[in-house]
C-alpha positions as protocol buffer text, in pm:
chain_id: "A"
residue {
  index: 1
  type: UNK
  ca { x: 1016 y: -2691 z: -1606 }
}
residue {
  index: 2
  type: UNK
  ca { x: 1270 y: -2529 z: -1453 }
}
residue {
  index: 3
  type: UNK
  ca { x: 1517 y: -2610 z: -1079 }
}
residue {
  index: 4
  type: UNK
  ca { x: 1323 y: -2368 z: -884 }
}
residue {
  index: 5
  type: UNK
  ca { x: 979 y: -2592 z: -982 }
}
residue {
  index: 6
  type: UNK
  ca { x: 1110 y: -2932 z: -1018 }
}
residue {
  index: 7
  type: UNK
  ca { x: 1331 y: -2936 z: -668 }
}
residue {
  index: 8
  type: UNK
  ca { x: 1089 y: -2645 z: -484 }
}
residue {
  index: 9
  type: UNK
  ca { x: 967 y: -2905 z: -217 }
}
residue {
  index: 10
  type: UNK
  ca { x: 1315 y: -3026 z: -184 }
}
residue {
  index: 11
  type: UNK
  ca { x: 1471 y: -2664 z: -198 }
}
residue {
  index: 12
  type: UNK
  ca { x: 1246 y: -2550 z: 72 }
}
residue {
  index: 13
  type: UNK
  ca { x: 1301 y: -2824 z: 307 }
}
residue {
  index: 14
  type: UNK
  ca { x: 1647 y: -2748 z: 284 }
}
residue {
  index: 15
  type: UNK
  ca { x: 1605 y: -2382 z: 335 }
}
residue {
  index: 16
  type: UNK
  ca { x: 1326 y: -2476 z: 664 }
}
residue {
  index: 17
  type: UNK
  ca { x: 1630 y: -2679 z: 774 }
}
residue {
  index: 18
  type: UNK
  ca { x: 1885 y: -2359 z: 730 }
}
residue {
  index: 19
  type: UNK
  ca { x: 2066 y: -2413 z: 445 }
}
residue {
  index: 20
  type: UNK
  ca { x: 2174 y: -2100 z: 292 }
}
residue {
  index: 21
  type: UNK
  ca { x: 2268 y: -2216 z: -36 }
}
residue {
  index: 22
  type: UNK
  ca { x: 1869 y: -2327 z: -86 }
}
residue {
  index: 23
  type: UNK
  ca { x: 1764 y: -2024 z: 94 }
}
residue {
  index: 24
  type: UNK
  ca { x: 1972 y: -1861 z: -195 }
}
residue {
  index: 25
  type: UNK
  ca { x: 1856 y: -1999 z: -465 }
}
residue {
  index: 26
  type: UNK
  ca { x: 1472 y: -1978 z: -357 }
}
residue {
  index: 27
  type: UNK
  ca { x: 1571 y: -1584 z: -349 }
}
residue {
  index: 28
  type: UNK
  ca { x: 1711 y: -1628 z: -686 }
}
residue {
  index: 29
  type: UNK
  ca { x: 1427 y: -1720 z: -829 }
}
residue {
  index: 30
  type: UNK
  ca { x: 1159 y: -1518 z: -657 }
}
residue {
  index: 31
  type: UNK
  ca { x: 1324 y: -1184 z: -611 }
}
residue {
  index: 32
  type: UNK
  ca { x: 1255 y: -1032 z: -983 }
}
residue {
  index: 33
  type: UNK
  ca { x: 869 y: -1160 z: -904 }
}
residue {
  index: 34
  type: UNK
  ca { x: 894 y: -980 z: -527 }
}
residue {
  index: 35
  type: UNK
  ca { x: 1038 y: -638 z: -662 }
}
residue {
  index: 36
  type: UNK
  ca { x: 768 y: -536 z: -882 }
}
residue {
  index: 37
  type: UNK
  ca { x: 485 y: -657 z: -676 }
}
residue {
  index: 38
  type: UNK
  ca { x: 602 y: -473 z: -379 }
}
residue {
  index: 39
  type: UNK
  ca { x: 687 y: -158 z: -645 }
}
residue {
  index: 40
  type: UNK
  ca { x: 311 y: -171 z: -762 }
}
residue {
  index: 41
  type: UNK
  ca { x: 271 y: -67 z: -339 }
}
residue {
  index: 42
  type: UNK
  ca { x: 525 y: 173 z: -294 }
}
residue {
  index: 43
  type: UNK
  ca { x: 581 y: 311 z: -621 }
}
residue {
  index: 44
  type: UNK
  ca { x: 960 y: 384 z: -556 }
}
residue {
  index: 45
  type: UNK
  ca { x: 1248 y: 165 z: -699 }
}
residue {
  index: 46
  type: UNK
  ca { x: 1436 y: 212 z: -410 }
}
residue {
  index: 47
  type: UNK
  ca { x: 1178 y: 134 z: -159 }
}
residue {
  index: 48
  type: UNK
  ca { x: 1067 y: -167 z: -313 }
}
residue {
  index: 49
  type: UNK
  ca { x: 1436 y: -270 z: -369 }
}
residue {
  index: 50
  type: UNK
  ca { x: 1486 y: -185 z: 47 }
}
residue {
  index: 51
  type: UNK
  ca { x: 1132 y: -362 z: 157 }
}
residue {
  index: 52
  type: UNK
  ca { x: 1187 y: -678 z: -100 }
}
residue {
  index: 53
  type: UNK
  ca { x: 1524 y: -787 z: 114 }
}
residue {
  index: 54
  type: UNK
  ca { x: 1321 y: -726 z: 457 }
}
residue {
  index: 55
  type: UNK
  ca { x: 1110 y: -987 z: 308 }
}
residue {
  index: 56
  type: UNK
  ca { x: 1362 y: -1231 z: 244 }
}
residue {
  index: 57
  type: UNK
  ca { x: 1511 y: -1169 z: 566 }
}
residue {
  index: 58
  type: UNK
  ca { x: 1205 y: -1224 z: 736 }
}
residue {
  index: 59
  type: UNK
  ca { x: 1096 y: -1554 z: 557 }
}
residue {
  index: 60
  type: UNK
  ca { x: 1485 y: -1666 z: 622 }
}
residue {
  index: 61
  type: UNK
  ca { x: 1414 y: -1545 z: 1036 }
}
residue {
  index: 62
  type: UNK
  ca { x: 1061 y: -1778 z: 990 }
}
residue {
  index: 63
  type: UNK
  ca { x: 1210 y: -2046 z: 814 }
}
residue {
  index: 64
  type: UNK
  ca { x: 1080 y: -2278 z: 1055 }
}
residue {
  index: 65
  type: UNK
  ca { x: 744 y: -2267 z: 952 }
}
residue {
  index: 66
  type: UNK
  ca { x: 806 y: -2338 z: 610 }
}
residue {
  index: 67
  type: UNK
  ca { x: 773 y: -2717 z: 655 }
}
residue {
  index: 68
  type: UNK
  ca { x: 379 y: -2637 z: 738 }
}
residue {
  index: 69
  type: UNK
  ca { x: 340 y: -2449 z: 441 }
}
residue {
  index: 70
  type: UNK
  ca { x: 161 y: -2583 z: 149 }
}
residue {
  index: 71
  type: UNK
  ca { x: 205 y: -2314 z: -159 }
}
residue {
  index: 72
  type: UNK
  ca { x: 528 y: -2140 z: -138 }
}
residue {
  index: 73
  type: UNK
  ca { x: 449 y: -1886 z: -360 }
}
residue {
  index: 74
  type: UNK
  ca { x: 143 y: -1784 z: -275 }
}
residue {
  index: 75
  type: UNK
  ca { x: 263 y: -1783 z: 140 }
}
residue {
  index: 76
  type: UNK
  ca { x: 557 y: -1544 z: -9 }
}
residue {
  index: 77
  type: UNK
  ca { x: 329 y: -1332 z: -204 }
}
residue {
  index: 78
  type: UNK
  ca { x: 102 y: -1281 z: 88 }
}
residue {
  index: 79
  type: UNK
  ca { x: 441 y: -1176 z: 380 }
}
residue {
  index: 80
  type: UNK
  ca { x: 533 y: -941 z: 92 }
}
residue {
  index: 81
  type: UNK
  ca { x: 193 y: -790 z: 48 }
}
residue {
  index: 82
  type: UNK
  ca { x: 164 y: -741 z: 440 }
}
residue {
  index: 83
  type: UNK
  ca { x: 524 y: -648 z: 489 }
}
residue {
  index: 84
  type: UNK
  ca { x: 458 y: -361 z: 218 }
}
residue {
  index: 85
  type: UNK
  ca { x: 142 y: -232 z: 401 }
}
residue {
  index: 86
  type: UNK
  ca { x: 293 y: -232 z: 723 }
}
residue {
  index: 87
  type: UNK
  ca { x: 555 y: -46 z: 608 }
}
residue {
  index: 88
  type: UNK
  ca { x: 319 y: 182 z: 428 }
}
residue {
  index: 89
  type: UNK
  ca { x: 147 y: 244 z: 775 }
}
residue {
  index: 90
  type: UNK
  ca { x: 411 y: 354 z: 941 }
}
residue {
  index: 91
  type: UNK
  ca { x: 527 y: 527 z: 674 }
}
residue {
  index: 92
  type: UNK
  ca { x: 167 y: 758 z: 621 }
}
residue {
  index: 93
  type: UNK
  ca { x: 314 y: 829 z: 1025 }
}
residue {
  index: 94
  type: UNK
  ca { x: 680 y: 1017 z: 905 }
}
residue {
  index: 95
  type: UNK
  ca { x: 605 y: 1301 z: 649 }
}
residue {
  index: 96
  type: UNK
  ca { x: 978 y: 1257 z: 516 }
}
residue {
  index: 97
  type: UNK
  ca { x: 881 y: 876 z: 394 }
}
residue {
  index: 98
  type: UNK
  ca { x: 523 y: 1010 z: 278 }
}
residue {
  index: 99
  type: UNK
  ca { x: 709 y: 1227 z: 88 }
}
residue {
  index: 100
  type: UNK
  ca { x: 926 y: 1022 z: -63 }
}
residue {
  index: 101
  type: UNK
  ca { x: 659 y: 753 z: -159 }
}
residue {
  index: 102
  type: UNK
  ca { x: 428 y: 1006 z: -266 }
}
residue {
  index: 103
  type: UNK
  ca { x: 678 y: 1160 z: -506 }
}
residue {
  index: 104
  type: UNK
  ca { x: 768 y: 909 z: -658 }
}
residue {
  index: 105
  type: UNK
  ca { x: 419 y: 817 z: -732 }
}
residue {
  index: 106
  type: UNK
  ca { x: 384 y: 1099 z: -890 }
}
residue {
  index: 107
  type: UNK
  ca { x: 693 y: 1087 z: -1101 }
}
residue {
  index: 108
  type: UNK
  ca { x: 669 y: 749 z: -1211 }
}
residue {
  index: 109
  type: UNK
  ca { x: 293 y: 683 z: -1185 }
}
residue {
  index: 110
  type: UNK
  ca { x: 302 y: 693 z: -1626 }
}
residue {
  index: 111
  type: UNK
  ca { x: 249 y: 336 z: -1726 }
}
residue {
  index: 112
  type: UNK
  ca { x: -64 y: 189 z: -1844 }
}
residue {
  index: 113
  type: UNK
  ca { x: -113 y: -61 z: -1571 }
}
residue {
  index: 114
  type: UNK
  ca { x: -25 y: 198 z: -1297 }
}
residue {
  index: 115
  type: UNK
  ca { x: -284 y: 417 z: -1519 }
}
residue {
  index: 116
  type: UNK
  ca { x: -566 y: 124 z: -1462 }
}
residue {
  index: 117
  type: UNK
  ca { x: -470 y: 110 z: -1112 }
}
residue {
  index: 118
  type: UNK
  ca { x: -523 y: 467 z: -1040 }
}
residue {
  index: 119
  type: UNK
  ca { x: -871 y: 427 z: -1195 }
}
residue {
  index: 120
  type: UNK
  ca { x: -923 y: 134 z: -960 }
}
residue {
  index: 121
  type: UNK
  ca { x: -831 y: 370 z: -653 }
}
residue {
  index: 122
  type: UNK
  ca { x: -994 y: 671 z: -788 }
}
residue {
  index: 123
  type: UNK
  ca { x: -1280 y: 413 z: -791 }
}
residue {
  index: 124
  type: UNK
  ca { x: -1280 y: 288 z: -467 }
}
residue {
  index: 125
  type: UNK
  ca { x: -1209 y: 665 z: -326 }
}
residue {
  index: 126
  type: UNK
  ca { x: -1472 y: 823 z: -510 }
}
residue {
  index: 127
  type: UNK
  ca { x: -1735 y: 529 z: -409 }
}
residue {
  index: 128
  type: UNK
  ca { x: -1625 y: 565 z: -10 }
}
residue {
  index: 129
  type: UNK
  ca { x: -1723 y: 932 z: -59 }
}
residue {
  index: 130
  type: UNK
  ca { x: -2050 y: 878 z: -251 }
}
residue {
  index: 131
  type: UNK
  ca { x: -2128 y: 648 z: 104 }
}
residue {
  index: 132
  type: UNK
  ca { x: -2086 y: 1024 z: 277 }
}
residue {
  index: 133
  type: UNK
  ca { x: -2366 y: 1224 z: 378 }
}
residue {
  index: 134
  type: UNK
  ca { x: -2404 y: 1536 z: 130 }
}
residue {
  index: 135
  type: UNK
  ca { x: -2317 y: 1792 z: 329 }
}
residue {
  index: 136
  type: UNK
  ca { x: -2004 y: 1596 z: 501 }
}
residue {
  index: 137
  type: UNK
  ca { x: -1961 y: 1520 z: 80 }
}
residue {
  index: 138
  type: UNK
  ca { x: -1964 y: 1880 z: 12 }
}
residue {
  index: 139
  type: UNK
  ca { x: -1729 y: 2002 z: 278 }
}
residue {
  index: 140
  type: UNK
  ca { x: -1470 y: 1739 z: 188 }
}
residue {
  index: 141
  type: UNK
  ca { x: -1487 y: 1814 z: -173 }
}
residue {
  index: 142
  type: UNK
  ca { x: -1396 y: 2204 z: -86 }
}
residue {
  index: 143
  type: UNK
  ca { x: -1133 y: 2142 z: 187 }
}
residue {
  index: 144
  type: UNK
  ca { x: -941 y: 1853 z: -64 }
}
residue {
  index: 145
  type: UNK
  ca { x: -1022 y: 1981 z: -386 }
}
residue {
  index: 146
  type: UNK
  ca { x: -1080 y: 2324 z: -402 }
}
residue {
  index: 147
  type: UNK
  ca { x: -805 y: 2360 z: -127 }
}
residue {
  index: 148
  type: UNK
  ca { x: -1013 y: 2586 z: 105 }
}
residue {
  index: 149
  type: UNK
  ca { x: -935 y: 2637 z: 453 }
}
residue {
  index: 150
  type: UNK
  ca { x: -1216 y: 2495 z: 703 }
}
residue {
  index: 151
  type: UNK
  ca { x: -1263 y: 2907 z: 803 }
}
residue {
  index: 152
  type: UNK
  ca { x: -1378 y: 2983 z: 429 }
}
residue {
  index: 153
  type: UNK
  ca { x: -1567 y: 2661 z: 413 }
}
residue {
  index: 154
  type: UNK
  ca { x: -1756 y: 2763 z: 718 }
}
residue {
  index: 155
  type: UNK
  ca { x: -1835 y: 3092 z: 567 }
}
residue {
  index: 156
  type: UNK
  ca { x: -1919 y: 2897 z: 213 }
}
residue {
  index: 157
  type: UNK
  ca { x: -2194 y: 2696 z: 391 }
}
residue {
  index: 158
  type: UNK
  ca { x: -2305 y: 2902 z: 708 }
}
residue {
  index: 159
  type: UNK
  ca { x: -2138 y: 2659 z: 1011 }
}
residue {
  index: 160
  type: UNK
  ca { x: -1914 y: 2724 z: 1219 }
}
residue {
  index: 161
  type: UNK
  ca { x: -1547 y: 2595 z: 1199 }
}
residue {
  index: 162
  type: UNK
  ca { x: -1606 y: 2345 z: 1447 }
}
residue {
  index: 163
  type: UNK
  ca { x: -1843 y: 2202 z: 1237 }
}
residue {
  index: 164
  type: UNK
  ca { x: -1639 y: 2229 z: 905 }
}
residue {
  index: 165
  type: UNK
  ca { x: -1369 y: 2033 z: 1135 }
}
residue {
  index: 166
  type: UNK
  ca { x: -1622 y: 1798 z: 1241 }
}
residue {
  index: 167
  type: UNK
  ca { x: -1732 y: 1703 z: 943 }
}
residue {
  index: 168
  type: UNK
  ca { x: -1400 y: 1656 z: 835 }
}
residue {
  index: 169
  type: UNK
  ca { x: -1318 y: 1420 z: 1085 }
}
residue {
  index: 170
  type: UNK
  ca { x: -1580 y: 1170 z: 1023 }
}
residue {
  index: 171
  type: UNK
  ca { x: -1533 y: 1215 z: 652 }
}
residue {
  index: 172
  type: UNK
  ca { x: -1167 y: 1075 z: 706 }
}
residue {
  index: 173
  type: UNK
  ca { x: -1225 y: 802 z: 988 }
}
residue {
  index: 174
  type: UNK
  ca { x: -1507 y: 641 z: 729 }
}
residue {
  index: 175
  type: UNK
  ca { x: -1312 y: 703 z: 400 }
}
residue {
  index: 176
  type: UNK
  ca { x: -952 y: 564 z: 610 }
}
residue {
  index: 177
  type: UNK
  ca { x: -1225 y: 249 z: 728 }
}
residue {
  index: 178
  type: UNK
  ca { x: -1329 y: 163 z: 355 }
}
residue {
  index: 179
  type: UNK
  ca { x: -1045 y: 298 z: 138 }
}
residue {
  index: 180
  type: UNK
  ca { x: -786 y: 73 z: 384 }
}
residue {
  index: 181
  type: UNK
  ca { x: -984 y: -232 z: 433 }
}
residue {
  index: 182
  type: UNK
  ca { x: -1116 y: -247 z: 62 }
}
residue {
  index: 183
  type: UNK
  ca { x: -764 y: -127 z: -113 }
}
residue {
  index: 184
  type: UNK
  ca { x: -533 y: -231 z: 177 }
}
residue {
  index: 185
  type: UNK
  ca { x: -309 y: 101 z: 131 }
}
residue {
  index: 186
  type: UNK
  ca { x: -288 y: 404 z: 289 }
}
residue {
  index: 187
  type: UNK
  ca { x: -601 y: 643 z: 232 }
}
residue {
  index: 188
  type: UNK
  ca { x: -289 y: 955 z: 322 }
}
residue {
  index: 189
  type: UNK
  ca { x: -123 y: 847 z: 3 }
}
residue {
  index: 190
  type: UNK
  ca { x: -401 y: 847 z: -185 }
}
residue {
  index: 191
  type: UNK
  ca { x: -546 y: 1154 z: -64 }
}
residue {
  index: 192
  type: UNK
  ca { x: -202 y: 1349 z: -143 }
}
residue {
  index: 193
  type: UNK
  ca { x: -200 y: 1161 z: -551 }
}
residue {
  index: 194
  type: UNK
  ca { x: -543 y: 1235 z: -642 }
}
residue {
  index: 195
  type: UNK
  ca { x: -616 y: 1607 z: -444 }
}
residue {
  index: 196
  type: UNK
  ca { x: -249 y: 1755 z: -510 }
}
């Protein structure tokens, strides 16, 4: 067993109480578990490299309530996780940050777990549309897949744009509802991976 497990309840009181050197040893021995878990998120090295410190920073700025805290690891885990997706919110809000995430998805989205996990989205996404009415189905299939505009989508099916637009609307407020609350990331980036 090693430090970081035998002195953890010792090392954190320390840390709740300030002390940087605990503080810096607890990030010593989490960080390499942080990274990758927040990578698995962002898919960008130097994202998850930027968003892992905030963490740290913000469990050193809440330090306080690490006296309360039963499992360390687990409470870390879980700021991380909802750090990530905040940031990922905002993010789906500045196209220059989408960008960024969503190209480096796309670059570095090779291994097999990432592989497994796109199946797992492609799952979830593909299940939130099969919950669509056919027609709503139909239109979002042409507009995200095919890439046609909502004028030649009206013309495909004999509505008007409006409608096309309508439909499109509801289509993304439902899949957004069950893609974020089921997956817990941004339905934008996973619109932009899997209809490129």
């Amino acid at each position: 067993m090693n430090d970081i497990e035998t002195n953890k309840y010792e090392l954190i009181r320390r840390f709740s109480e300030g002390d940087e050197k605990a503080f810096l040893q607890i990030f010593n021995s989490y960080h390499k578990k942080i990274f990758p878990f927040v990578q698995k998120y962002v898919h960008s090295s130097d994202l998850a490299k930027d968003l892992t410190q905030e963490v740290f920073v913000k469990i050193w700025e809440q330090r306080e309530k690490l006296s309360e805290i039963k499992a360390f690891k687990s409470y870390l885990f879980t700021v991380a996780k909802n750090h990530t997706l905040n940031a990922l919110k905002k993010a789906s809000r500045s196209q220059e940050v989408m960008g960024e995430i969503v190209e480096a998805y796309l670059v570095g989205n090779n291994t097999t777990e990432e592989k497994l996990l796109d199946k797992e989205y492609l799952f979830y996404l593909n299940k939130a549309l099969a919950q669509l009415p056919e027609r709503s189905r139909e239109i979002f299939r042409l507009c995200r897949e095919q890439k046609k505009t909502y004028e030649e989508v009206a013309s495909i099916m004999g509505i008007s744009r409006n409608a096309v637009k309508n439909h499109m609307v509801l289509s993304m407020k439902h899949l957004r509802k069950s893609v974020e609350g089921e997956l817990g990331i941004s339905l934008s980036i996973l619109i932009v991976a899997f209809f490129k």
